[in-house]
C-alpha positions, 0 to 999 in steps of 0.5 A, spaced: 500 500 500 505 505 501 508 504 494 501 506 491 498 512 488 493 515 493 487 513 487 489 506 487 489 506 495 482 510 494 479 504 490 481 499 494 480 503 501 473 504 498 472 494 496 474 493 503 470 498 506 464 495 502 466 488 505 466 490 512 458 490 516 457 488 523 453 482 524 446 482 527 446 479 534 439 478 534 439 472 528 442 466 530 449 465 529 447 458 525 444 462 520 450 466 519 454 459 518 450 457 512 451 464 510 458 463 509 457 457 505 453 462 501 459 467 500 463 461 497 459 459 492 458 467 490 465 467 490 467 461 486 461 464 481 464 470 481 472 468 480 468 464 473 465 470 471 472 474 472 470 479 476 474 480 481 472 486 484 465 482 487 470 477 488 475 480 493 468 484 496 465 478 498 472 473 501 474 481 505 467 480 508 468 473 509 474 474 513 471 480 517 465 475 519 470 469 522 476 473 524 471 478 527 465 479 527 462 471 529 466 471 536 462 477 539 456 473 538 453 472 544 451 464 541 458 464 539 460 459 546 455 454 544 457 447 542 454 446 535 457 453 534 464 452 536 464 446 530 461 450 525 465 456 527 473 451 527 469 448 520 469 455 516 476 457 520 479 452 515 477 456 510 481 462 512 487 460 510 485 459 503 481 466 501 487 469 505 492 467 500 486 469 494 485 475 496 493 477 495 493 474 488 486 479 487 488 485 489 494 484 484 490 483 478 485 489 481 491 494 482 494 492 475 487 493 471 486 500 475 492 502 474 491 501 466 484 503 467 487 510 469 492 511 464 487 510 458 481 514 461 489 519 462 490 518 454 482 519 452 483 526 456 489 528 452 486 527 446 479 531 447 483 536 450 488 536 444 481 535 439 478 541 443 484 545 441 484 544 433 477 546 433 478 553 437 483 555 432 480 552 426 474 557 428 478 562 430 481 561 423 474 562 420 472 568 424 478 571 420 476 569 413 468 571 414 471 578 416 476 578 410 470 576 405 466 581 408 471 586 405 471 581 399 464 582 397 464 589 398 468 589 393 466 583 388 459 586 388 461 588 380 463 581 379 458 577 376 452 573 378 455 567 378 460 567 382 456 569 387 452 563 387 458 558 387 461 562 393 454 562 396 455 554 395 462 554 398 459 558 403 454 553 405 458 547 405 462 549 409 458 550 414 454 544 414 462 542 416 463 546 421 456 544 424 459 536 424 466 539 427 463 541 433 458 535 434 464 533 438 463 532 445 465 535 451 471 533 456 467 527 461 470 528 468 475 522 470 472 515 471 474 510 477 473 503 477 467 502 481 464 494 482 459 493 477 451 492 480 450 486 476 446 481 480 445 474 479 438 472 477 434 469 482 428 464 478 422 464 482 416 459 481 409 464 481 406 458 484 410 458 490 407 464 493 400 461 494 402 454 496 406 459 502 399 463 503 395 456 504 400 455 510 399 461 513 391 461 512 389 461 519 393 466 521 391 471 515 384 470 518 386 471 526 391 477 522 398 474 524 404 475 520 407 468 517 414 467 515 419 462 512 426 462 509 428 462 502 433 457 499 435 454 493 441 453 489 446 455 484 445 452 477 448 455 472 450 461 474 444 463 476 440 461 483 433 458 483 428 457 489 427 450 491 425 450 498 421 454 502 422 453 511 417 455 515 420 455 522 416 455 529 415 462 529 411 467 534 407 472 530 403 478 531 399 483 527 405 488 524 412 482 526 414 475 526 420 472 529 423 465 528 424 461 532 429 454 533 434 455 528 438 449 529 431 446 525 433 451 519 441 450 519 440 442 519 435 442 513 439 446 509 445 443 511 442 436 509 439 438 503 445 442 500 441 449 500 442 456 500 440 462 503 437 466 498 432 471 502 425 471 507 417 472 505 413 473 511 405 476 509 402 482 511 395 481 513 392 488 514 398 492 510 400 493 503 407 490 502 412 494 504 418 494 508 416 496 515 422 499 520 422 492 523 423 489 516 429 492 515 432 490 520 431 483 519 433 483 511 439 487 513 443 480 515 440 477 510 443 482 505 450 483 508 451 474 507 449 476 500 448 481 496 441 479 491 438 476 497 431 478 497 424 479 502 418 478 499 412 481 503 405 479 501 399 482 502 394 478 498 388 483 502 392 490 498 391 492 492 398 491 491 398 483 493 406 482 493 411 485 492 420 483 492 425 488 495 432 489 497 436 495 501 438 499 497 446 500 497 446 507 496 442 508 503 438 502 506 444 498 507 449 504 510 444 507 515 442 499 518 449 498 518 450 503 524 442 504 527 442 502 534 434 502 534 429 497 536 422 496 534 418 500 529 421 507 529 421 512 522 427 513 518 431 521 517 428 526 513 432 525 508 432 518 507 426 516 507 423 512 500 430 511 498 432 505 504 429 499 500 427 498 493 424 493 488 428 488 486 430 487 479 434 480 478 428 476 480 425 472 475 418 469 475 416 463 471 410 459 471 413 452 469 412 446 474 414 447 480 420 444 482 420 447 489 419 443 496 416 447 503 419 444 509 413 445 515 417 445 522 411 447 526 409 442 531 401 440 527 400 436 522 394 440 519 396 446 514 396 451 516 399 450 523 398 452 530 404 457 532 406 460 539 403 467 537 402 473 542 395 472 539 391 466 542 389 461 536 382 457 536 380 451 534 374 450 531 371 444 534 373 447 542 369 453 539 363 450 537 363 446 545 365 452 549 360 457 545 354 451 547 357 451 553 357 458 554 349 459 551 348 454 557 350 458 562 347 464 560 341 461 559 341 458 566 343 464 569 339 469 565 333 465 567 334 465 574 334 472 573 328 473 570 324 469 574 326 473 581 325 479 578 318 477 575 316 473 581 316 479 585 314 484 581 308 479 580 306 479 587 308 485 588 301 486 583 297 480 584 297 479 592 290 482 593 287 478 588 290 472 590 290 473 598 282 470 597 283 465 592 288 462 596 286 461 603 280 458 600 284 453 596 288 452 601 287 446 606 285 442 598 291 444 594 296 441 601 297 435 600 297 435 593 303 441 593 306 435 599 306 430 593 309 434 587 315 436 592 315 429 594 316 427 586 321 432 584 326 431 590 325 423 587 327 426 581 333 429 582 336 424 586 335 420 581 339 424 577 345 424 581 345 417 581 345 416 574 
């Protein structure tokens, strides 16, 4: 680096800078592992298409994850992650030396790079030059001509002609001449934004909206994981797991990682993104969102986040950080929950992914349901009390019942006494001559409806 120009210093400076992001301790540090698997199949795809700024971007962050940022994680003690952590620890060396071979290739380019844009100003300068001269040199002539053709006005009609024709061609050059362009300002090399493309089967979406039904209806959120593999140089989402997971009615968070990390570890999978719904918002990305999509993006840079809201006029919607705003300002935001971002960011912190391409072929894609039911949708630990059909319809007669029980009992005392309260006078006489008859028979009915209700308790 000391024997370097300060640009070349700069650029460098500038792939390093892009490759160092703190993690989020928030997500679990398995996730992270399978992350790096990610980063090494992105840089083995990236060292085939010979782009090497990308590469030495990714194998930088790659460094910085392992040698860095992964021991501050507060998972980082546990068993399973110490396996995982010595497995990518291995790699370590390898990349090292990668990244020294790399960062000569990239020098050596952008000193060429340099020199051509050098030359390609001199020239224009030079180009820019010979134009003013020459223009300088033809004001010269139109003020000799003018003199001329005070002077030539004796001279024949003819001659006239042809000089207005000479005339005329000539600026018909002049015209063409100086449709040349202008100086540009100096370009430096700056990684290029192609992505890789990411297949998507439209039919994943609605399979995904059958799992989370139920909790559309009870307005929780439901996510899952998007993975996939990496064919052909482009990636195509294979698998969808759904996590057990707690949800409300404007976030959801998933739960028992180590289930993820087996399943794609098993099945060779790659992370490539999230989806979660929306039931009572349009499809957006939320404050909390971001903060969720950040780890994600900074394992891979297409990764994507698909909000559905199938209730919206907007019914879906595919979305990244944006890398000029969205990911700059979640690498050192420290706030938690919803919050609002800064005046002067707002609307440019995430954006519509454009490297995401929908097919409607057969589905090739598998959903991996961890939730513990074995009905689809399933049940969840949610914030919001789930309720079974069948216990409804129980607890709704029982509850009829009851009321009906009590509000009866309530009835009939107040009815009973406001009925006295009217009729004692007409019925005092009616009922002292009945008196002594109805005794015996109010004796047996007694009788009878205590024999009933014993044998009630018996049976």
């Amino acid at each position: 680096m000391s024997n370097l120009d300060s640009k070349t210093k700069e650029y460098l400076r500038g792939l390093i800078e892009k490759g160092n992001y703190p993690i989020d301790p928030r997500m679990g540090i398995l996730r992270y592992f399978s992350g790096c698997d990610t980063l090494i199949l992105k840089i083995l795809s990236e060292k085939e298409k010979q782009n090497y700024e990308q590469a030495y971007i990714l194998m930088f962050r790659f460094l910085n994850l392992i040698i860095l940022e992964l021991p501050k994680h507060p998972e980082f003690k546990l068993p399973k992650a110490k396996k995982q952590y010595q497995r990518q620890l291995r790699r370590v060396g390898t990349i090292e030396d990668a990244t020294k071979r790399y960062k000569l290739i990239l020098i050596e380019r952008f000193e060429q790079k340099v020199k051509q844009e050098e030359l390609e100003l001199q020239n224009l300068r030079e180009e820019q030059k010979k134009i003013k001269q020459k223009e300088n040199e033809k004001k010269k002539e139109k003020e000799l001509d003018k003199n001329q053709e005070k002077v030539e006005k004796i001279e024949k009609t003819d001659q006239e002609k042809t000089e207005k024709k000479q005339t005329s061609q000539k600026q018909q050059q002049e015209q063409q001449k100086q449709k040349i362009p202008k100086t540009p300002i100096p370009k430096t090399l700056v990684p290029s934004n192609k992505r890789t493309t990411i297949h998507i089967n439209r039919q994943l979406l609605t399979h995904f909206l059958a799992y989370a039904q139920e909790d559309m209806k009870l307005l929780v959120e439901t996510c899952g994981i998007l993975t996939g593999k990496l064919v052909g140089g482009e990636f195509h989402l294979t698998a969808v797991i759904i996590p057990e997971q707690k949800g409300t009615h404007d976030s959801v968070i998933a739960l028992n990682e180590e289930d993820i990390f087996e399943i794609q570890t098993s099945n060779e999978l790659l992370t490539l993104g999230w989806i979660h719904t929306h039931p009572q918002y349009e499809s957006f990305l939320s404050s909390v969102d971001c903060k969720t999509h950040y780890p994600y993006q900074l394992m891979l840079d297409e990764a994507i986040a698909i909000v559905l809201s199938p209730n919206r006029t907007q019914q879906f919607g595919i979305f990244r950080l944006t890398d000029s705003h969205g990911m700059p300002y979640m690498r050192t935001c420290k706030k938690n929950g919803f919050f609002k971002f800064p005046r002067e960011i707002q609307g440019k912190v995430f954006e519509n992914c454009d490297h995401v391409k929908l097919h409607n072929e057969k589905p090739k894609y598998k959903i991996f349901n961890l939730r513990k039911t074995k009905n689809v949708p399933d049940k969840r630990t949610t914030n919001q009390k789930r309720i079974n059909p069948n216990k409804q319809r129980n607890n709704t007669r029982n509850y009829s019942q009851n009321y009906s029980q009590n509000y009866s009992q309530n009835y009939s005392q107040n009815n009973t006494q406001n009925y006295s309260q009217n009729n004692t006078q007409n019925n005092t006489q009616n009922y002292t001559q009945n008196r002594n008859t109805n005794n015996n028979q109010q004796d047996l009915s007694c009788n009878d409806i205590l024999q009933q209700l014993d044998d009630i308790k018996k049976n």
